[in-house]
C-alpha angles and dihedrals in degrees: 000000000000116000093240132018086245097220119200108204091264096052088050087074085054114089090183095075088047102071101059108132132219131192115230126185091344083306117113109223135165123273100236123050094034128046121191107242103182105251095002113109118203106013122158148166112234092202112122100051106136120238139190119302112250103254094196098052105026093236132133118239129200134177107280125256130242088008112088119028125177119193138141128279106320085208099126095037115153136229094249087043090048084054090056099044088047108026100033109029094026091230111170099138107082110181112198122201100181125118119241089252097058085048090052089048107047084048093057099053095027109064097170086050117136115204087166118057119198116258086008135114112219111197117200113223110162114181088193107036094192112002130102126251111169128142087263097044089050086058094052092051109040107010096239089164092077112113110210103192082186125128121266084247094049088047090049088055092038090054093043100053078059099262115150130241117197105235094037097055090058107047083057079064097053095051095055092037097051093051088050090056099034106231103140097048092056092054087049097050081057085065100048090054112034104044088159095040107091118221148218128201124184134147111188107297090012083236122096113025091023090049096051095053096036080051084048093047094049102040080045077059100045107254124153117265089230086061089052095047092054092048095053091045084058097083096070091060080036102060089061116174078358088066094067083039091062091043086062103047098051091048084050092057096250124165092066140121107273119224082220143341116324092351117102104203089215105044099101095063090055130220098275084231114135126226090255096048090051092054097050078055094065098027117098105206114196093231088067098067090029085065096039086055094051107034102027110021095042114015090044105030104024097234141319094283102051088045092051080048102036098034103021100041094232125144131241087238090054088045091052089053088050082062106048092050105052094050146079140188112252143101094264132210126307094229092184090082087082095042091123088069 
């Protein structure tokens, strides 16, 4: 089956093209939003969103199609999988948010990993240059294995009277960290400036710190946050077989400096973490975007566009461009079709 349902303008007011299905690493998911990419969890166009109407005009606008793509670490890519990002999706911008450190990492207990893809730019972003950010890090700074079984209500007022929720409190980091080192402004530039040069963006699991800035990039264009939040929630169902593969790792006490090459010195002792916690690791739960809309991105920074201007250092006439860029006009998918993911 083709990588990517491949929509003309007049096929994106059709629904029905939008529910073909594709089977990816033994898991069924919708095409669009996922294309298999051999060896690439989690990898998705983000084409279809709907935007605004254009008030001028009359006209319905949607994110565009086959232009800005978001997945985990394409390290095990595969050759087939490198012929579809290249050949059918015309991928050769690659924008990597990982730190130095993961990379080290990763190098040192993957030996068949690839950082460098064939006929592909891989632009290093790292919103954290050396610090670590792996799922058990994450745990040890900000406690993101907590499970709150609260409702969203009860986590609003908890977040107000200043508590702190894991996840939430990390994706504020990010936030501040990304704008000090620049990393999303450089992805957007891309933007500005390649209108016709399809992109990638991933970080390790294409959740967290992918998820913030794709989130940033859709509410900047006007989508619902009910539209955002699916789409984040979508990399639980994304990471397929990867997914169980996470889990153990973390329960094995993975993400730490190694003595020597493919030996953690600390593995045997384990992380501490439970199965459930681990879970909630990998997981993405849509109330947690659903808070971090409300409460970060918009009670602390005022929106997506006044953090890429006030942040960022972007102008509104940039921002306008982005925009621009990143839209069509068309109906859009009705996403809710896949809710039971």
């Amino acid at each position: 089956m083709a990588a990517l349902v491949a929509l003309t303008q007049e096929q994106s007011n059709s629904a029905t093209v939008r529910n073909t299905i594709l089977d990816a690493d033994g898991s069924t998911l919708p095409s669009p939003p996922f294309a298999k990419v051999e060896g690439v969890p989690n990898f998705r166009d983000l084409g279809g969103h709907k935007c605004p109407d254009d008030a001028e005009f009359g006209v319905s606008r949607c994110i565009r199609y086959g232009y800005l793509f978001r997945s985990a670490q394409p390290a095990h890519i595969t050759s087939t999988g490198i012929d579809t990002l290249t050949k059918e999706l015309n991928i050769h911008d690659t924008y990597d948010l990982r730190s130095f450190k993961e990379l080290r990492l990763m190098q040192q207990r993957y030996d068949d990993l690839s950082v460098e893809i064939p006929g592909v730019t891989r632009h290093h972003v790292p919103i954290y240059r050396d610090e670590d950010y792996t799922p058990i890090s994450m745990v040890e700074k900000y406690n993101t294995a907590q499970a709150d079984t609260s409702s969203m209500d009860q986590k609003l007022n908890k977040l107000a009277g200043r508590s702190k929720d894991g996840f939430i409190q990390a994706y504020g980091d990010i936030l501040v960290q990304a704008a000090k080192s620049g990393s999303y402004r450089t992805i957007v530039q891309h933007i500005l400036e390649h209108p016709d040069k399809p992109l990638l963006v991933h970080c390790t699991v294409g959740k967290d710190r992918t998820g913030v800035f794709i989130a940033l990039l859709l509410k900047l264009c006007g989508v619902s946050d009910e539209a955002v939040v699916w789409d984040y929630a979508l990399t639980t169902s994304g990471l397929g077989k990867w997914r169980e593969h996470l889990i153990k790792r973390i329960l094995d006490g993975a993400g730490k400096e190694y003595s020597n090459k493919g030996h953690d010195k600390d593995e045997q002792e384990g992380s501490g973490v439970t199965r459930e916690q681990a879970e909630r690791i990998v997981g993405s739960h849509a109330e947690d975007m659903e808070i971090f809309l409300e409460i970060v991105l918009k009670g602390k920074f005022g929106g997506a566009r006044k953090y890429l201007r006030e942040e960022c250092g972007l102008k509104d006439e940039e921002l306008d461009k982005v925009v621009d860029h990143l839209t069509i006009e068309g109906e859009g998918a009705d996403f809710a079709v896949h809710a039971a993911l």
